[in-house]
DOSE-663197 format. One record per residue: residue number from 1; residue in one letter; x, y, z of N, C-alpha, C in turn. Coordinates in nm, 3 decimals, padded with zeros to 5 digits, always signed. Example, Ala and Ser with C-alpha at 12.3 -4.5 7.8 and 13.67 -1.06 7.14 Angstrom:
% DOSE-663197
R	num	residu	n_px	n_py	n_pz	ca_px	ca_py	ca_pz	c_px	c_py	c_pz
R	1	A	+01.319	-00.569	+00.780	+01.230	-00.450	+00.780	+01.320	-00.330	+00.780
R	2	S	+01.285	-00.225	+00.708	+01.367	-00.106	+00.714	+01.290	+00.003	+00.787
//
This chain:
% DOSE-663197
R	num	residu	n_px	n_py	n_pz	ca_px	ca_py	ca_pz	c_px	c_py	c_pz
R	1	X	+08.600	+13.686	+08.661	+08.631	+13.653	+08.799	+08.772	+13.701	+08.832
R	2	X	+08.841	+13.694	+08.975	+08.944	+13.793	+09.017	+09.038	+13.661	+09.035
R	3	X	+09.135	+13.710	+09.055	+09.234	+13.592	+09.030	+09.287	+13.488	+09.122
R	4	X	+09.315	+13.394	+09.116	+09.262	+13.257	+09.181	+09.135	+13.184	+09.167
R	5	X	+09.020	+13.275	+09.083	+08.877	+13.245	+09.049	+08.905	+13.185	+08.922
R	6	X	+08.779	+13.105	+08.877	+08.739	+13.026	+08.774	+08.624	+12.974	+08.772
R	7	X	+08.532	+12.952	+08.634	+08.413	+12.869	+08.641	+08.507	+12.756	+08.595
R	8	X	+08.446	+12.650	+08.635	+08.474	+12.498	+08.547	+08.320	+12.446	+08.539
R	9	X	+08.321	+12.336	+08.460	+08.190	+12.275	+08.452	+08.188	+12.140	+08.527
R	10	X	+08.080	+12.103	+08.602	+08.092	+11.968	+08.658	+08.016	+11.855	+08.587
R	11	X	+08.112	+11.764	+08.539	+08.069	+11.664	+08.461	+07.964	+11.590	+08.508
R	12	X	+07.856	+11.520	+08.433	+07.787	+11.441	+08.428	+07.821	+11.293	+08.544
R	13	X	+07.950	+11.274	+08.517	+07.996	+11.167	+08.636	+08.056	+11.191	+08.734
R	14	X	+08.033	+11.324	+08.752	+08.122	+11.440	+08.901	+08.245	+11.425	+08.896
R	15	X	+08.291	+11.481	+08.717	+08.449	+11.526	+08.753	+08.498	+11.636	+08.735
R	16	X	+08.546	+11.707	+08.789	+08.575	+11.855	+08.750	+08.736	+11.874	+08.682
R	17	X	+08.737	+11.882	+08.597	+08.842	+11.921	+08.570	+08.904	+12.065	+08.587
R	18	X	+09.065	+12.075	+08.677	+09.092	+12.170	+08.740	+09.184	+12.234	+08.617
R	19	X	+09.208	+12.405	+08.585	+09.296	+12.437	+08.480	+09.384	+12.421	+08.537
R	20	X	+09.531	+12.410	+08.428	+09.662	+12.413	+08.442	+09.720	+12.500	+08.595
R	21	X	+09.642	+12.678	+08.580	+09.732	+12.739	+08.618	+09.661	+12.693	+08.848
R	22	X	+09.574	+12.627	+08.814	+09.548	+12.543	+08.975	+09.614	+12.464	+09.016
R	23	X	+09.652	+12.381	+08.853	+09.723	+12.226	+08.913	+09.851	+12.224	+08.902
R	24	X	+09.951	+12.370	+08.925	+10.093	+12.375	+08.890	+10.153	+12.367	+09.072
R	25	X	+10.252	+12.310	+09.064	+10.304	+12.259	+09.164	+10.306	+12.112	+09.225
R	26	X	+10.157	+12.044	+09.157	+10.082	+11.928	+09.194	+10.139	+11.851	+09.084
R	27	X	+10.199	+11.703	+09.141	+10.186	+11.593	+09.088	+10.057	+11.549	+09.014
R	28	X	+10.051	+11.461	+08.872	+09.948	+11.390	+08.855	+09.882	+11.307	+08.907
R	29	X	+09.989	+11.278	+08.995	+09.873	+11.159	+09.090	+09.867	+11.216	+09.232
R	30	X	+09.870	+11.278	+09.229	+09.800	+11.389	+09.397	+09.710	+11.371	+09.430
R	31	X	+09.724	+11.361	+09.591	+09.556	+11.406	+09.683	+09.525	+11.473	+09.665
R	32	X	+09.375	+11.527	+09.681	+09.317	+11.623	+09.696	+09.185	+11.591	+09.823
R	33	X	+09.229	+11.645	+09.937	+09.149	+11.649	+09.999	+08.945	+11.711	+09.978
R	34	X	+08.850	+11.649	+09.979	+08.695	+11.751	+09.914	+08.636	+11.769	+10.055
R	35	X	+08.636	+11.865	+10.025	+08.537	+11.944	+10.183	+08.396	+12.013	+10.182
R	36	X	+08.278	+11.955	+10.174	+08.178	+11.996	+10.166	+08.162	+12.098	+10.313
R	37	X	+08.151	+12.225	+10.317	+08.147	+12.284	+10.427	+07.965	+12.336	+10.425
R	38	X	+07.940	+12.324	+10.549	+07.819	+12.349	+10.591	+07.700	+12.466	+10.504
R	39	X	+07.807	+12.547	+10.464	+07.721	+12.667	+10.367	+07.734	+12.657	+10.242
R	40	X	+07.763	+12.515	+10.162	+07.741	+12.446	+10.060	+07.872	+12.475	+10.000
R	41	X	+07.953	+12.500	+10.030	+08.074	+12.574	+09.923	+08.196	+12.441	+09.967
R	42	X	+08.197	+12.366	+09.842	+08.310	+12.282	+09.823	+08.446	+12.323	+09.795
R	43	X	+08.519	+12.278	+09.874	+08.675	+12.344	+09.906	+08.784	+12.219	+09.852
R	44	X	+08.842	+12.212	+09.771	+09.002	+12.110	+09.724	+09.106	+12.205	+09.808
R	45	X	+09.130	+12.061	+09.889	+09.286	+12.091	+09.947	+09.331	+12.021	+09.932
R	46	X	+09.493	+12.047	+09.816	+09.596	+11.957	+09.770	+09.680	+11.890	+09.915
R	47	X	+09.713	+11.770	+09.894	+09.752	+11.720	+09.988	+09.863	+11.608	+09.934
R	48	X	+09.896	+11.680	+09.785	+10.013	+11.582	+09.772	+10.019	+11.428	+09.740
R	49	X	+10.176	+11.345	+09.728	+10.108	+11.233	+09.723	+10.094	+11.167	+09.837
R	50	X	+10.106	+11.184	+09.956	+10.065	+11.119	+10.057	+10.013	+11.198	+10.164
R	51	X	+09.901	+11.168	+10.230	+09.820	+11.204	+10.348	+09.935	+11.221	+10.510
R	52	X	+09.896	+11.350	+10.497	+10.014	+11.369	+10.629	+10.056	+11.353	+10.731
R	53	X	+09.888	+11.238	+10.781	+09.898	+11.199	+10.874	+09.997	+11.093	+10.849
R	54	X	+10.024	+11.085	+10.715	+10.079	+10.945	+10.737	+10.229	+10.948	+10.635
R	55	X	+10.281	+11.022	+10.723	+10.411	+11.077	+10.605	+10.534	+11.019	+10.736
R	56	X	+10.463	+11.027	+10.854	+10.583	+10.938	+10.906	+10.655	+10.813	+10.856
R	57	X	+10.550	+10.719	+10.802	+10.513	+10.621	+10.759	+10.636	+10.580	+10.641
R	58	X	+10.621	+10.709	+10.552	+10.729	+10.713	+10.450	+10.818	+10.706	+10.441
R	59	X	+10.808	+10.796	+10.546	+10.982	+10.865	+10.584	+11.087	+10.736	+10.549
R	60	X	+11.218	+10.780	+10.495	+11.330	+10.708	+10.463	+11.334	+10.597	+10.611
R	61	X	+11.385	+10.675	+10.711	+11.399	+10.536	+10.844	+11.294	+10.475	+10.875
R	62	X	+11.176	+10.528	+10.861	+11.100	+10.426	+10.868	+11.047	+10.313	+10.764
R	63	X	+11.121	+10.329	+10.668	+11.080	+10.190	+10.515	+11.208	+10.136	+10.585
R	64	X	+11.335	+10.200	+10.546	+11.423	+10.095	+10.612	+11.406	+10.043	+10.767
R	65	X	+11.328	+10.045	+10.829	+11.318	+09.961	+10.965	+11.204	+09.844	+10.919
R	66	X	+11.085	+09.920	+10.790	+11.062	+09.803	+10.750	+11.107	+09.681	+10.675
R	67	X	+11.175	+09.711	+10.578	+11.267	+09.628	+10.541	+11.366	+09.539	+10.618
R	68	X	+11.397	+09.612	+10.705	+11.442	+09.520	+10.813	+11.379	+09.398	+10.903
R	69	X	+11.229	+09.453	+10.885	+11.140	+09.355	+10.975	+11.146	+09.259	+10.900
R	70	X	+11.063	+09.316	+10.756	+11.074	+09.203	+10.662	+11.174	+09.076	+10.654
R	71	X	+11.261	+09.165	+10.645	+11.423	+09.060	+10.665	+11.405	+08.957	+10.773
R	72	X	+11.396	+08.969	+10.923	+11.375	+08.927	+10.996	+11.243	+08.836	+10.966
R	73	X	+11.172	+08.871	+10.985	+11.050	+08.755	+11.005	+11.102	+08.659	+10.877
R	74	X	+11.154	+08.703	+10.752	+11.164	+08.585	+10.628	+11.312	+08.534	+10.669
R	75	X	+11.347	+08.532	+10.752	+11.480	+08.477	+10.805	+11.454	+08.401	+10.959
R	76	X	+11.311	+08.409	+10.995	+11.289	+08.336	+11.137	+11.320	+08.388	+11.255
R	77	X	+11.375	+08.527	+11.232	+11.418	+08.586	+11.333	+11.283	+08.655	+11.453
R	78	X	+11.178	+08.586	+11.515	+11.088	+08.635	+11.558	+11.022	+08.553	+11.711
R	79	X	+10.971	+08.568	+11.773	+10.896	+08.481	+11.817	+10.758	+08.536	+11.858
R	80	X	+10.689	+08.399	+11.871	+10.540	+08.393	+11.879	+10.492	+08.400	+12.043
R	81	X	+10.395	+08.454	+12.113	+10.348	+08.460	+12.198	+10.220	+08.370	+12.252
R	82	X	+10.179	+08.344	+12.273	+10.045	+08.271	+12.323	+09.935	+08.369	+12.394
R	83	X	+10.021	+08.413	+12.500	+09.927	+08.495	+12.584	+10.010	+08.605	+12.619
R	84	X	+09.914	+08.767	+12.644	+09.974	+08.880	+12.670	+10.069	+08.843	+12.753
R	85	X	+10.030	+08.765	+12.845	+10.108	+08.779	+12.982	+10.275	+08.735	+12.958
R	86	X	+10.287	+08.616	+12.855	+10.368	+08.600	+12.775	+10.463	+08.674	+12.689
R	87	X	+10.408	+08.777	+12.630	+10.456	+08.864	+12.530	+10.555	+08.960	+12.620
R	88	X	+10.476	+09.016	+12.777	+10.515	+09.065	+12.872	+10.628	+09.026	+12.949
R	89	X	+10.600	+08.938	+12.969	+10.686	+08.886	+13.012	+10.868	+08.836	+12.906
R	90	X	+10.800	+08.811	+12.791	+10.920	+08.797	+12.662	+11.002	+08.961	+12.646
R	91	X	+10.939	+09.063	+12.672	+10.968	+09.184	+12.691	+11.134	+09.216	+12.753
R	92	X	+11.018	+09.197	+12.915	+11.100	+09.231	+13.012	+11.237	+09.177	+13.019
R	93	X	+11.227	+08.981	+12.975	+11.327	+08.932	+12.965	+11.424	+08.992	+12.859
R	94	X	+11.361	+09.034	+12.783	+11.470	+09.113	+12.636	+11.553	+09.181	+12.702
R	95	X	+11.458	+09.316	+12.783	+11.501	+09.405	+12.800	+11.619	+09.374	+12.945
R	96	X	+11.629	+09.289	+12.984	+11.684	+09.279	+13.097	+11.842	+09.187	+13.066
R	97	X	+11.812	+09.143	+12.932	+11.934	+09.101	+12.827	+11.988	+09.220	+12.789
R	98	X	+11.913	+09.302	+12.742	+11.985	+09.418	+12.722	+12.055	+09.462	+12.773
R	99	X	+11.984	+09.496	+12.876	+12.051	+09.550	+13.017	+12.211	+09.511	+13.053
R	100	X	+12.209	+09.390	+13.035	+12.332	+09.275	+13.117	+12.436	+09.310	+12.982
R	101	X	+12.388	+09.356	+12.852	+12.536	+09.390	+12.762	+12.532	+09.279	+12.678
//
């Protein structure tokens, strides 16, 4: 086969093991996206260790804003709503604190 090609064998419990010179660049614990495409030909797309939709998620400012929440709610810093109209209204008033400095 031409290069980037390979046979592998597919295990009995559907695992394929990929050679070295496929899995260089890739973490051991990596995604791999499986794509059964319509004309039967199964496609691996590395995707790293996290899904990219959701790499915002990761991102440095966004753990520290969670950590921060965390902080807050285990410190009481929060309040509870009853009804949307409430929450809406808890809003506006924030924002209108804001406003005033």
């Amino acid at each position: 086969m031409g290069q980037g090609h390979m046979l592998v064998k597919l295990c009995k419990s559907g695992n394929v093991i990929l050679p070295k010179e496929f899995r260089d660049g890739l973490d051991e614990d990596s995604l791999v996206d499986v794509v059964r495409r319509d004309d039967g030909v199964i496609e691996l797309r590395p995707r790293g260790k996290i899904d990219p939709s959701q790499r915002w998620y990761w991102s440095e400012r966004w753990q520290q804003m969670e950590r921060e929440a965390r902080e807050d709610y285990a410190a009481g810093r929060f309040t509870t709503y009853g009804t949307v109209e409430e929450f809406l209204h808890g809003l506006d008033t924030h924002a209108a604190d804001a406003a005033a400095g």
